[in-house]
N, C-alpha and C positions, 0 to 999 in steps of 0.2 A: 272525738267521741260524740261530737254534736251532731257529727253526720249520719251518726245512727241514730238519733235521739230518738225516732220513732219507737224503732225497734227494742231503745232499749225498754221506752215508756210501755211497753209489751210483756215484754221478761219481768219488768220489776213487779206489774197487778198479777202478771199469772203466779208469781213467786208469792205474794201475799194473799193470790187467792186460796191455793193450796195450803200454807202454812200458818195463816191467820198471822203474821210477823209482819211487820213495817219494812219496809226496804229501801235501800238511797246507795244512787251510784254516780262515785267521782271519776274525773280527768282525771289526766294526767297533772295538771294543778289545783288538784281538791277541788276543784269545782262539783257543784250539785250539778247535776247534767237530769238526774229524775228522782222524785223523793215520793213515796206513795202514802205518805202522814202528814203531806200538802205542806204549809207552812208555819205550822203550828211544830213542825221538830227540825226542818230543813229547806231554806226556800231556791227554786230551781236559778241556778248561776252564781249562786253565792261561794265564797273560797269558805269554805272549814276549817278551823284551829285547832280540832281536836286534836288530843294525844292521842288517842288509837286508830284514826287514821296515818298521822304521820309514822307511826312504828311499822304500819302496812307500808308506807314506800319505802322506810329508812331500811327495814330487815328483807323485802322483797318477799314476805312469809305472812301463814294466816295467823290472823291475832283472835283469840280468844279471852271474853273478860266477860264474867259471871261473878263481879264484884266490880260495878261502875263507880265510880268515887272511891274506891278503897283502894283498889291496885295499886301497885308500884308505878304504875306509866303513868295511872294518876296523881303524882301528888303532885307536880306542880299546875295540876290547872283551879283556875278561879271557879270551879265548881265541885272541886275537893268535899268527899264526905257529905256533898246536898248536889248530888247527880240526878237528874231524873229518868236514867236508864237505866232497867231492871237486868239487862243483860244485852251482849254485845257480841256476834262476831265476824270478822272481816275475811275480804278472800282478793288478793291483789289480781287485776285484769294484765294479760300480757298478748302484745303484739310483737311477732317474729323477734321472740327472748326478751322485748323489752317491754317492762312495766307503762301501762298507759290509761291504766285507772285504776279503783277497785270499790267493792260489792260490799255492802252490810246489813246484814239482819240486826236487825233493833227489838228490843222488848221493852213498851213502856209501861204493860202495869203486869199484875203477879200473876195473873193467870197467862199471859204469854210467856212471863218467866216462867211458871210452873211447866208448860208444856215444853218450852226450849228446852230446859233439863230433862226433861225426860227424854224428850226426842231429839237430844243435842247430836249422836251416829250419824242420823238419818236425814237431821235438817242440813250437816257441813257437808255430806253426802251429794244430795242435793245441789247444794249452794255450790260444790265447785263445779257441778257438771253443768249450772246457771251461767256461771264465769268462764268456761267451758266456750259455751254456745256465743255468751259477749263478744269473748274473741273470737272466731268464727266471722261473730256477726261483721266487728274492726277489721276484720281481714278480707271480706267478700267485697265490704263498702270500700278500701285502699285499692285492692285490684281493680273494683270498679270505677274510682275514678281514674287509676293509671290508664284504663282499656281506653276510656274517652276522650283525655287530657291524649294518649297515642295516638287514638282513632281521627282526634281534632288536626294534632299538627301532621297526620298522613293527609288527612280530606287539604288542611291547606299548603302541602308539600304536591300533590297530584294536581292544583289546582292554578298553581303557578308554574310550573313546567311549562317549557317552551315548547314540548310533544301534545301533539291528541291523544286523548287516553282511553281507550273504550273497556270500560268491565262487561263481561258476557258472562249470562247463567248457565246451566253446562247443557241448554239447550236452544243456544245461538242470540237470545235475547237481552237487547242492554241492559244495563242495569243501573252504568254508573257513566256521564260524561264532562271532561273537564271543559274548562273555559277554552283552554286553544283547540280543543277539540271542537267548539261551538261555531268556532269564526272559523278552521280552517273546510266542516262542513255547511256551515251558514246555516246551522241545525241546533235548535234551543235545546237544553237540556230536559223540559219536561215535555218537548214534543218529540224526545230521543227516547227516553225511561219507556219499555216495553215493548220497542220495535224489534225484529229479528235484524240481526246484523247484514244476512243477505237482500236488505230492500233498501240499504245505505251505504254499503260497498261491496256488492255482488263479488268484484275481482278478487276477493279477499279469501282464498281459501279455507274456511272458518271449519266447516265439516270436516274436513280431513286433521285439521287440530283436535277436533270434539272426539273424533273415531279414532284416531291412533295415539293421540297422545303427546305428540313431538310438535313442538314450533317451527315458526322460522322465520328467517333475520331481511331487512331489507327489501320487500317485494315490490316491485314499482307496479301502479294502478292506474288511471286514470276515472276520476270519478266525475259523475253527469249530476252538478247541483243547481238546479233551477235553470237547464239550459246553460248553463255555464262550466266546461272541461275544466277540473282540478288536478296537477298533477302531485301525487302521493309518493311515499313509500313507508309503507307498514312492517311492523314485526307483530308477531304474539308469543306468547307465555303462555301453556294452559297450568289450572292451578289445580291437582291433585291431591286428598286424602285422605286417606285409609286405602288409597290404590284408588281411586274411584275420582273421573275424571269431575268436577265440581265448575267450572267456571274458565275465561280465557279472559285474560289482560291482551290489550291490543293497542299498541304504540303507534302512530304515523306521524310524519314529518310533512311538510310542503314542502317538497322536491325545488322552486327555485332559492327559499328562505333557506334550505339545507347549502345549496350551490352558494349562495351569495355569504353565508357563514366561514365555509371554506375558502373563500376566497378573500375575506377580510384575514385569515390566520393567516393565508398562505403567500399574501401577494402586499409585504410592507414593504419590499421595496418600489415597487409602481407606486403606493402610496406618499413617494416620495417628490416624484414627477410634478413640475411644477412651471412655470414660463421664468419663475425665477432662475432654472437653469440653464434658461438657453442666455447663452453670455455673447454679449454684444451690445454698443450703445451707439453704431452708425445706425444714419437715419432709414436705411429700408430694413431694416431689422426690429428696430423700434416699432417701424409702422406697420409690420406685419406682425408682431404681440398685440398690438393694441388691437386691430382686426379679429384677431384669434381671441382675442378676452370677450370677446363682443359677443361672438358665435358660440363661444363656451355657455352662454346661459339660457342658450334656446336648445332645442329638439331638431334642428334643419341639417337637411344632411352636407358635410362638409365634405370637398373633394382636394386635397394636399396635392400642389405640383410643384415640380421642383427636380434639381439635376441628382443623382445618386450621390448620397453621402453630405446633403444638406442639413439633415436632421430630421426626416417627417415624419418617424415615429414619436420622437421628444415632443414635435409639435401636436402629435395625436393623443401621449399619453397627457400632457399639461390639457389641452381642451376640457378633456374625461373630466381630469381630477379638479377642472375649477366648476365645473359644469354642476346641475344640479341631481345629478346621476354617482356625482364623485364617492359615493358610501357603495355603488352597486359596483357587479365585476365589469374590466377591462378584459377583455380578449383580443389578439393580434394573430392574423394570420398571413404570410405570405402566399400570395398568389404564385410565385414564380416559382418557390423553393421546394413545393412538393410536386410529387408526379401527379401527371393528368386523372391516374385510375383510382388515386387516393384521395385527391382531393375533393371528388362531390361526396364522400363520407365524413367527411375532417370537418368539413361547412353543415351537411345537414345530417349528418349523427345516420344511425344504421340500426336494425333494429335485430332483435335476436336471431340465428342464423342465416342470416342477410345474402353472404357469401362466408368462402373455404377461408380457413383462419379467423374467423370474426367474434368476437366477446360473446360466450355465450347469453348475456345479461343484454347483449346491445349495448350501443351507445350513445351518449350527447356529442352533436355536433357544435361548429362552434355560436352557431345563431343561439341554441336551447341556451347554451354555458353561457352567455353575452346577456341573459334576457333580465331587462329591466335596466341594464348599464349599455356598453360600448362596444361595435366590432369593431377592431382596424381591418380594412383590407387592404394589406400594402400589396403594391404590386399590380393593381385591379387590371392594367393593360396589358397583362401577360396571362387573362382570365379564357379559357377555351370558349368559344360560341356554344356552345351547346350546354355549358353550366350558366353563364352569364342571362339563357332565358330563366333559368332558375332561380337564380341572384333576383331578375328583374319581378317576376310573380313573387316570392320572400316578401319585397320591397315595396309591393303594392298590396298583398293582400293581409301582410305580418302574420303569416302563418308559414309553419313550416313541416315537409313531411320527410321523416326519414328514410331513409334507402334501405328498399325490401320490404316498407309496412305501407298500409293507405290509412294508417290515422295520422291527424294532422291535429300540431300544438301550436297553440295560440301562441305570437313571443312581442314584447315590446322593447326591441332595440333600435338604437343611433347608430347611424352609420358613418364613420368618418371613412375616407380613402385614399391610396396616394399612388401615385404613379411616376416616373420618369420619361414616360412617353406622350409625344405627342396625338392623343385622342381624337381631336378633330379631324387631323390625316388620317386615322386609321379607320376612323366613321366613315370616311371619302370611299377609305380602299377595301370599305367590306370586313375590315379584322376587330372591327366593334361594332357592336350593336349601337342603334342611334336613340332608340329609345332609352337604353339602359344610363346612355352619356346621358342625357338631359336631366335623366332622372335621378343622377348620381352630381350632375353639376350643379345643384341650387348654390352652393357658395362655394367658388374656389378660392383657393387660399397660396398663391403664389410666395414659394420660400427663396431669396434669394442666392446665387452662389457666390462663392468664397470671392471669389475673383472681384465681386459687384460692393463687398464690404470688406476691403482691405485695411479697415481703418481697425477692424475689430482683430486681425492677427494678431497682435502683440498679448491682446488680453489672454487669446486661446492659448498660445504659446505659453504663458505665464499659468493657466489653468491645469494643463496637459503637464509639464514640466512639475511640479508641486505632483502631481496625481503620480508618476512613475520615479520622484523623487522618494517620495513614501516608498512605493509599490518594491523597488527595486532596490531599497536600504542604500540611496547615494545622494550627500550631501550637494546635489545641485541645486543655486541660487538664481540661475537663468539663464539668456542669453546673449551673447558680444552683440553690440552693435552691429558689424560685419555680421553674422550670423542671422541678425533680428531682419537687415537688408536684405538679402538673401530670399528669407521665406515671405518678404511683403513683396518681391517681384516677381516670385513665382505666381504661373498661373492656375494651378491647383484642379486640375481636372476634375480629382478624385475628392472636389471638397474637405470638408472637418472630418471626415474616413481619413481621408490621407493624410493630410494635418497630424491626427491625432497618432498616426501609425511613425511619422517621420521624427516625433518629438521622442517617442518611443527608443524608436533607433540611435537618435543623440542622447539620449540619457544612458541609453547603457554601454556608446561609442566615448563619451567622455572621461578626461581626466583632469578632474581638480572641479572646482564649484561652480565654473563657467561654460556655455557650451559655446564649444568657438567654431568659426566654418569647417575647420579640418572633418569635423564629430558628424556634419551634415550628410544625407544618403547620397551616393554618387549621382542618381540620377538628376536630384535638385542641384546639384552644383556644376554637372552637365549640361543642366538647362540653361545655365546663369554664366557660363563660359569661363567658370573652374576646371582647369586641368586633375582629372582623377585618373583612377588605375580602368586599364580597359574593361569593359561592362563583365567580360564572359573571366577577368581573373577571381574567381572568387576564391576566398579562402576558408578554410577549413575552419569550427572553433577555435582548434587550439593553436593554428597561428594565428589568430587575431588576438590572442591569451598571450602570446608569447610578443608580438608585436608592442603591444599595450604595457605588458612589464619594461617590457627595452625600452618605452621612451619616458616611462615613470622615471626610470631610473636613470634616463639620461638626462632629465630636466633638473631632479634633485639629486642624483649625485650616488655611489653606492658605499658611503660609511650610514654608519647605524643609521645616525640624523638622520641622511637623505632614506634611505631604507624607511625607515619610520615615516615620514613627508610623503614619501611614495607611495606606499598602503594606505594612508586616509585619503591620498587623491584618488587612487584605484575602489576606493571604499571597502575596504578590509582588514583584515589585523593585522597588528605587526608577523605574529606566527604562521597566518595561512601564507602571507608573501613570504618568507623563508621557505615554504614549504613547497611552492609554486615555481621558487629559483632552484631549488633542488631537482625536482619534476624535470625540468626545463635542461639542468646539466646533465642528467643520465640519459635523457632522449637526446641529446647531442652525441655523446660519449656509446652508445650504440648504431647511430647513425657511422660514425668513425668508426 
């Protein structure tokens, strides 16, 4: 009630100026809130004891008493029978059904009484269309502070948004801009308030929202702020009515903070990547982490060499992730694995109807996608001459222009690279660019092969072995001796590829918790001058199925027990092996 106090202080002198009567209006806790006979009958905030107010809230009804001190309501009060009010009547104030103050006409001497009687119809008449209006008044001032207390936590809901937010009048001109809208236009908000929208993001088809009505989702822009290219993407809302187009809400995003958002949801496994995974503790291994932790914390472009299947992607994505880039996107692309006609678009992105099939929206290649983090280029020695000058301008001027457009985006990426070829030959015979080598070799990072750290085989084995023990639900604990020998004298062409493909194969070649030489691939125990089955016998699944139960069962034996022994070694239930020796007799018993 206080929040109208003005108003009420209004109603109560117009009410005594008309009626010549006193007037005083309570809270909801009997508080004096305005008394128009000053402090000489009620002083303003004071609680009231009287009995005929409290009858006003107790009955929620108007009290009349044209016998003060005598009444029935009166008798327990301390001014019983020596009142000094010649007449009284009350009128409860109510806000949306509930009671939350109320109104009274006073008479303190006889000629007010004399006229209140007479004109008692006309005065409660009145009075409740006064009480009437109170509420009204309680009801305009509640809404009004709900519109503001709303209005507030929208102003600071639009304001922390991680979007630009532009309001437009419904004839293209700001009105309203938020903070990320400030920074992502480098445009203050009172040097925004009244500019037309086309002289701050022309690309923004803003008239066509104004004139027809319809939004829309997504638009990429490129905006020119202070000589400095921003790249955008906008939506709008226009805001309608009575039918009658009124204003447009205009959302944009920073196209790389939108890229690098996605790529934080979408990429927790890279986030994983780390030099703690590359497992090894011989010393050229050791000394090439340490190298690579080194170069991790500069910007210098690093060049990965090394045989196929050493690992120079792990050692690309650990760089990234310790580097100080490790929050922005990784991107990997293979030079070798895509075709030649795809690849200068896959690298520098394409832009709307570029060529036949192409995103009508255009698209990022993978420089734009990379920007501000990582490209891997594996492969780089398998890069055609006539993309690799592109590569090389990219690389010098860090700008890049898509296929099919002549506008060019600024980009700030590292370049990591790797190859399995010898580059310096291929510099001699013309199949590399010489500049592009120099300019890609500032630190090469030499990964050793298998062959050069055989000290580290048993770790891998034991790492590998654990990963497809899981994978493959088989209770394997590692490998024989014999077996361990074996793959430490092998010379592993195919590096940790092969390694990890070969641990593969013995784990689902085994039976029982050990993998022993038998379990080994033909060709590694070929090499090592194990007698195996000639290379071209291969066998089908299901005799290697039926193989594998025949010798479960000739090891432990075929009463239940061994039956039972036999299936945990196979890694299976006692049922599915019943089921499998069944399988096994009817395809005999047809064969026959």
């Amino acid at each position: 009630m206080f929040d109208v106090q003005e108003e009420v202080n209004l109603v109560a002198e117009a009410i005594k100026s008309v009626l010549n009567i006193e007037v005083i209006i309570y809270d909801r806790n009997k508080r004096v809130v305005t008394s128009t006979g000053g402090g000489e009958h009620a002083r303003v905030g004071e609680t009231v004891r009287g009995h005929i107010i409290g009858e006003v809230f107790r009955t929620e009804e108007p009290v009349f008493n044209f016998n003060p001190g005598f009444h029935s309501i009166c008798q327990s009060c301390e001014l019983v029978g020596n009142c000094p009010e010649k007449a009284d009547v009350s009128f409860p104030l109510y806000h949306e059904g509930e009671i939350v103050g109320a109104i009274s006409l006073t008479a303190f001497s006889n000629d007010q009484m004399t006229e209140f009687r007479q004109k008692y119809s006309a005065f409660s008449n009145y009075l409740e269309k006064m009480a009437d209006l109170i509420s009204h008044k309680i009801t305009s001032s509640t809404i009004l502070k709900k519109y503001i207390s709303t209005s507030r936590m929208l102003e600071v809901s639009i304001q922390s948004m991680y979007e630009g937010i532009l309001a437009l009048d419904q004839n293209g001109y700001i009105s309203e801009l938020n903070r990320s809208g400030e920074k992502m236009l480098q445009l203050k908000r009172e040097e925004a308030l009244g500019v037309n929208i086309e002289d701050v993001l022309p690309e923004l088809p803003i008239q066509k929202v104004l004139s027809t009505g319809t939004g829309y989702n997504d638009h990429p822009l490129t905006s020119v702020i202070d000589g400095t290219e921003i790249q955008l993407v906008g939506s709008a809302t226009p805001l309608i009515h009575d039918s009658h187009i009124i204003g447009v809400v205009v959302s944009f995003k920073d196209l790389n903070e939108v890229r690098n958002l996605v790529y934080s949801i979408t990429s927790e496994d890279d986030n994983k990547s780390s030099f703690d995974m590359i497992i090894g503790d011989s010393d050229s291994i050791i000394r090439t982490k340490q190298t690579a932790k080194k170069v991790a914390q500069t910007d210098s472009t690093v060049i990965i060499l090394g045989e196929s299947g050493t690992g120079k992607e792990l050692f690309a994505r650990s760089i990234h992730h310790e580097s100080p880039r490790a929050d922005k996107p990784f991107r990997a692309i293979n030079c070798a694995a895509i075709p030649e006609h795809l690849l200068e678009s896959e690298l520098f992105g394409y832009s709307e109807g570029a060529f036949t099939g192409a995103n009508k929206k255009g698209k990022p290649g993978k420089f734009e996608m990379a920007n501000e983090g990582t490209l891997f280029l594996d492969e780089i020695g398998d890069m055609p001459l006539h993309l690799q000058v592109k590569i090389l301008r990219v690389l010098e001027e860090k700008r890049v222009e898509r296929v099919g457009s002549n506008e060019v985006v600024d980009i700030n990426v590292r370049i990591v690279a790797a190859t399995n070829k010898n580059l310096e030959k291929m510099v001699e015979t013309g199949e590399f660019r010489e500049d592009l080598y120099y300019r890609l070799n500032v630190i090469p990072l030499h990964i050793p092969p298998l062959k050069e750290r055989v000290s580290d085989i048993p770790k891998l084995l034991n790492h590998f072995a654990v990963h497809y023990s899981e994978l493959l639900e088989k209770p394997i604990r590692g490998f024989t001796k014999e077996a361990e020998g074996i793959l430490k004298d092998y010379t592993w062409p195919g590096n940790i590829r092969e390694l990890q493909n070969a641990v593969e194969y013995a784990v689902n070649m085994a039976i029982g918790p050990w993998v022993k030489t038998e379990y080994l691939p033909p060709r590694i125990k070929d090499k090592n001058g194990e007698t195996s089955q000639p290379t071209d016998a291969i066998m089908t699944l299901e005799e290697m199925e039926e193989k594998l139960i025949e010798q479960a069962l000739s090891e432990y034996g075929e009463t239940v027990e061994g039956k039972r022994k036999a299936a945990e070694a196979l890694g299976i239930n006692l049922a599915t092996l019943y089921r499998k020796i069944n399988k096994l007799k009817k395809l005999r018993e047809m064969q026959n």
